[in-house]
C-alpha positions as CSV (number, residue, x, y, z in Angstrom):
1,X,-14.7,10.0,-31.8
2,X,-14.2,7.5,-29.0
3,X,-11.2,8.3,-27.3
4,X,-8.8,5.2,-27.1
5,X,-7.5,4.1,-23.9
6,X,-3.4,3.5,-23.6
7,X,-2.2,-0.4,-23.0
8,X,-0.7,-0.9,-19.1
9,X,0.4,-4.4,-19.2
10,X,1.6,-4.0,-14.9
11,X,-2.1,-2.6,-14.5
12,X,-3.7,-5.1,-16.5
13,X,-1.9,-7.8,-15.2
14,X,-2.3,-7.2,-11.7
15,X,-6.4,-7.0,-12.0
16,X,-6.5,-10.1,-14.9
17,X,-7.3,-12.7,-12.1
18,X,-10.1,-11.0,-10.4
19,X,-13.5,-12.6,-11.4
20,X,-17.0,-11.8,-11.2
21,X,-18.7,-11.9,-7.9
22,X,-15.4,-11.0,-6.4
23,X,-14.7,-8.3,-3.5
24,X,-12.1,-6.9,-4.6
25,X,-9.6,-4.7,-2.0
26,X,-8.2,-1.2,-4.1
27,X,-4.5,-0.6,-2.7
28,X,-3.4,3.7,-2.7
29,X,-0.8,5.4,-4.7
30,X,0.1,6.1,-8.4
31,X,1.0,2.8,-9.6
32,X,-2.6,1.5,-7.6
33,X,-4.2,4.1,-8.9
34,X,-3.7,2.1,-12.4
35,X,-4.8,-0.8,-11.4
36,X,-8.3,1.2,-10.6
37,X,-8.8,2.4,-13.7
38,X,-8.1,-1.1,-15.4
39,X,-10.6,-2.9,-13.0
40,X,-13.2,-0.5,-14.1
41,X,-11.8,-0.9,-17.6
42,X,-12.7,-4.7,-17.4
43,X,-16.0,-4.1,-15.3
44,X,-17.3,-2.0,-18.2
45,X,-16.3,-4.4,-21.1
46,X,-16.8,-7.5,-19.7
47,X,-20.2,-7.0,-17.8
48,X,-18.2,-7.8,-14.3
49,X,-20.3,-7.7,-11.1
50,X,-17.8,-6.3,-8.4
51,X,-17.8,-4.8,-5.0
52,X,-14.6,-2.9,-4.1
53,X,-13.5,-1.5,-0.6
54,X,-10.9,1.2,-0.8
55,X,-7.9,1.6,1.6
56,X,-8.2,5.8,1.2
57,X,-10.3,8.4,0.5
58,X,-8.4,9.2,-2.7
59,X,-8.8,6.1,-4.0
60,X,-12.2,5.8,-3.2
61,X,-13.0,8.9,-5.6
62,X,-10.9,7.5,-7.8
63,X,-12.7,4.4,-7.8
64,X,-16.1,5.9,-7.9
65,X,-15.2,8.5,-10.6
66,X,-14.5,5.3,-13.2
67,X,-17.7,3.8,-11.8
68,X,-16.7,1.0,-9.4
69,X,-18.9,0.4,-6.7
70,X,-17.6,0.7,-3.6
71,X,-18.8,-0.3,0.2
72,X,-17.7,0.4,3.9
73,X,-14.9,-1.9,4.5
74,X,-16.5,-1.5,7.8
75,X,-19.3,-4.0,6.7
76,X,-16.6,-6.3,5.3
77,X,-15.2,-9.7,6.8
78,X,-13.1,-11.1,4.2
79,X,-11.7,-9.7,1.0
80,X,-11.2,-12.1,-2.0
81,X,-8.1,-9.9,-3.8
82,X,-6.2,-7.1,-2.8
83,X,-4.3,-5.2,-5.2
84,X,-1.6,-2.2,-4.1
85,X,1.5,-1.0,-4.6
86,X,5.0,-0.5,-3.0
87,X,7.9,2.1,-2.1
88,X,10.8,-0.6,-1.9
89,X,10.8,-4.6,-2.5
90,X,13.9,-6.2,-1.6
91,X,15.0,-9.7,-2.6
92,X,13.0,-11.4,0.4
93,X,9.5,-9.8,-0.9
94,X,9.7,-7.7,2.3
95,X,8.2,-4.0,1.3
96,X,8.1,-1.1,2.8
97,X,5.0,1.3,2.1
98,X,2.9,4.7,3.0
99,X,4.7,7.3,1.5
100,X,0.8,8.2,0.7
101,X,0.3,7.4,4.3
102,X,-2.7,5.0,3.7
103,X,-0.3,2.2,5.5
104,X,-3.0,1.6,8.6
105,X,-5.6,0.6,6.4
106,X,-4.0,-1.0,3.4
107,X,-2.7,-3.1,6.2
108,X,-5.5,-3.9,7.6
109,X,-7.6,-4.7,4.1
110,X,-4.4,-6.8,3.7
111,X,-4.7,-9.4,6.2
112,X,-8.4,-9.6,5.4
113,X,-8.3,-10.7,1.6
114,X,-7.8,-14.0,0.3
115,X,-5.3,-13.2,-2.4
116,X,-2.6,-10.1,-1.7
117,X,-1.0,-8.8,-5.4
118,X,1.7,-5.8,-5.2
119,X,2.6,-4.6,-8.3
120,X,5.7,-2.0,-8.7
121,X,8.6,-0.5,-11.2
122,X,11.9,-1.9,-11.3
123,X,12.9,1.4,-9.3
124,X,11.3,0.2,-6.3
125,X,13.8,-2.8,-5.9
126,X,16.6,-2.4,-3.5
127,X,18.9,-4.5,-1.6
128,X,17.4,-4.0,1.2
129,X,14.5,-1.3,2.7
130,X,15.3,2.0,3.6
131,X,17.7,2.1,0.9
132,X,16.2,5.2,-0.8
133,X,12.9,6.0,1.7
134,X,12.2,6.9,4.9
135,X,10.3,4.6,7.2
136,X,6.8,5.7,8.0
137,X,5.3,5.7,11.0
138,X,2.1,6.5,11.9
139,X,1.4,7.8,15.7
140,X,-1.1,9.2,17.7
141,X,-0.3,12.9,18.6
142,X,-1.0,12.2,22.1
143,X,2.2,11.3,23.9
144,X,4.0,12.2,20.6
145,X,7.4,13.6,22.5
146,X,6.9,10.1,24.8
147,X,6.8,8.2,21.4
148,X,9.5,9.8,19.6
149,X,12.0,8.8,22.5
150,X,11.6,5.5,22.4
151,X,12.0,5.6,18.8
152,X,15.3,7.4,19.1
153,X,16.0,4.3,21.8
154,X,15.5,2.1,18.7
155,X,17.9,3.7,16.6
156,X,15.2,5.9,14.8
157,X,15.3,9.6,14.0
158,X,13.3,11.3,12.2
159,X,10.6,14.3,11.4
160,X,6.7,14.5,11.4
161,X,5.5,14.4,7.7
162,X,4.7,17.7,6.7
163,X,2.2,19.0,3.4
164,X,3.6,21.2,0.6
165,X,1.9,24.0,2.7
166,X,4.0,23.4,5.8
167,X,1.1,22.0,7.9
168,X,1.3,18.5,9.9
169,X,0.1,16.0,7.6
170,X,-2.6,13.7,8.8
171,X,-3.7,10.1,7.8
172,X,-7.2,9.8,6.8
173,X,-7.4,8.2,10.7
174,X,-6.2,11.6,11.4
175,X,-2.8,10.5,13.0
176,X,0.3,12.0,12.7
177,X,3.1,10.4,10.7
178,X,6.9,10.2,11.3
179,X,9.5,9.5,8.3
180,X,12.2,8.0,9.9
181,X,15.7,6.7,8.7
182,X,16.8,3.0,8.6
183,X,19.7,1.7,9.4
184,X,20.6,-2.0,9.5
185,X,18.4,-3.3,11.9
186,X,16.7,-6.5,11.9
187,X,13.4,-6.0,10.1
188,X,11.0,-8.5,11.6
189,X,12.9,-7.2,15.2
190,X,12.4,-3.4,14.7
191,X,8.5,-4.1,13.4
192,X,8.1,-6.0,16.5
193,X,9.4,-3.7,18.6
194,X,7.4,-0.6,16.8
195,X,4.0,-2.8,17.7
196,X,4.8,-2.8,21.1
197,X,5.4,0.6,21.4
198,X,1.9,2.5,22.4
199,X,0.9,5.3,20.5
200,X,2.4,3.8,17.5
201,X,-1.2,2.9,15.5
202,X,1.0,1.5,12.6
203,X,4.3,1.4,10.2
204,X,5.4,1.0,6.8
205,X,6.9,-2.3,7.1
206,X,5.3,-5.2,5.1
207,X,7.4,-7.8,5.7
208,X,4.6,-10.9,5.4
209,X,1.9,-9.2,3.3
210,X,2.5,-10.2,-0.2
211,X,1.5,-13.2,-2.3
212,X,2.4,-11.7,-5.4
213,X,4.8,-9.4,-6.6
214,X,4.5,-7.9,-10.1
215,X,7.3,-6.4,-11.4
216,X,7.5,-3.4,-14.2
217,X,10.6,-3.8,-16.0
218,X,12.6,-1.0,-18.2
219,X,12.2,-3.4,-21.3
220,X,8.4,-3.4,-20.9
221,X,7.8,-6.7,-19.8
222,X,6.5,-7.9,-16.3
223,X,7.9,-10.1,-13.9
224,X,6.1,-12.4,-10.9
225,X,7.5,-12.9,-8.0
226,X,5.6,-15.6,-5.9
227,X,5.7,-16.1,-1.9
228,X,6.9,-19.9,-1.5
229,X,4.3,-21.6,0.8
């Protein structure tokens, strides 16, 4: 008896403009991890000839377990859709992400695709970011006591990421990370200002990245949200 695969209208949405031919950008995290599995959905049914570049390791198996192809991003100049999700979205389409701590290279698969689609629950819309998360931020762990000072002269605190077994966590670049709280700061001044700080390889603040926010509501129907040009 063929087993009958469950409706996921966010999922399905946020893969329904991606075409044949396509190179297609796979975002990391739960909600992402739908999207996956109704590309490959769509691939299968519809005959779809796709080549996908993943922005983890886990989503790469992921990916390769449903039977999407994927390639070295390394090998990759441009990127026709991205698809990925988001810890917070606030009313300006600025997000903040990497609470998987896959934020270096969603970014950078990001600003190489043509098309950028984020696609959260209505839980992940605050007010404004750092409303109910921690800010992310990814350093090297040379010069890590250097780095954390200049974060705490930015108004930043905060604690290396840690696994459930009490071990530093590492990025799949194998840099530390460091969850820091937010206060009211100025976002596009406090991103700048983490950019320009060395040792910092990357953040969790999205503040330009999206085209296309799709929205999960409680009532079951989807929202867009769409960057004015």
């Amino acid at each position: 008896m063929t087993e009958q695969r469950v409706a996921d209208p966010l999922a399905e949405a946020a893969v329904a403009d991606i075409r044949s031919g396509m190179l297609v950008g796979l975002g990391t995290g739960r909600t992402a991890s739908r999207g996956v599995v109704a590309l490959a959905e769509r691939m299968r049914t519809e005959n779809l000839e796709l080549r996908c570049v993943s922005t983890s390791h886990a989503t790469e198996t992921l990916a390769r377990f449903h039977g999407l192809p994927v390639m070295d991003f390394a090998l990759v100049e441009r990127v026709d859709y991205l698809f990925d999700g988001a810890d917070e979205v606030d009313p300006n389409m600025n997000m903040l992400k990497g609470s998987g701590g896959a934020m270096t290279r969603e970014r950078i698969v990001a600003w190489a695709a043509e098309r950028r689609v984020y696609m959260v629950d209505e839980s992940k819309l605050v007010s404004r970011l750092g409303e109910r998360t921690t800010l992310p931020i990814a350093v090297l762990a040379y010069g890590l006591a250097a780095v954390r000072a200049e974060m705490r002269n930015l108004g930043l605190n905060g604690v290396c990421r840690r696994t459930i077994k009490g071990e530093l966590f590492l990025t799949d670049n194998g840099n530390l990370i460091i969850d820091v709280a937010m206060g009211e700061q100025d976002l596009s001044e406090l991103a700048a200002s983490l950019n320009d700080v060395p040792g910092v390889i990357d953040h969790g603040l999205f503040l330009t990245e999206a085209d296309e926010i799709l929205i999960e509501r409680d009532s079951g129907t989807i929202e867009k949200r769409v960057r004015e040009q």
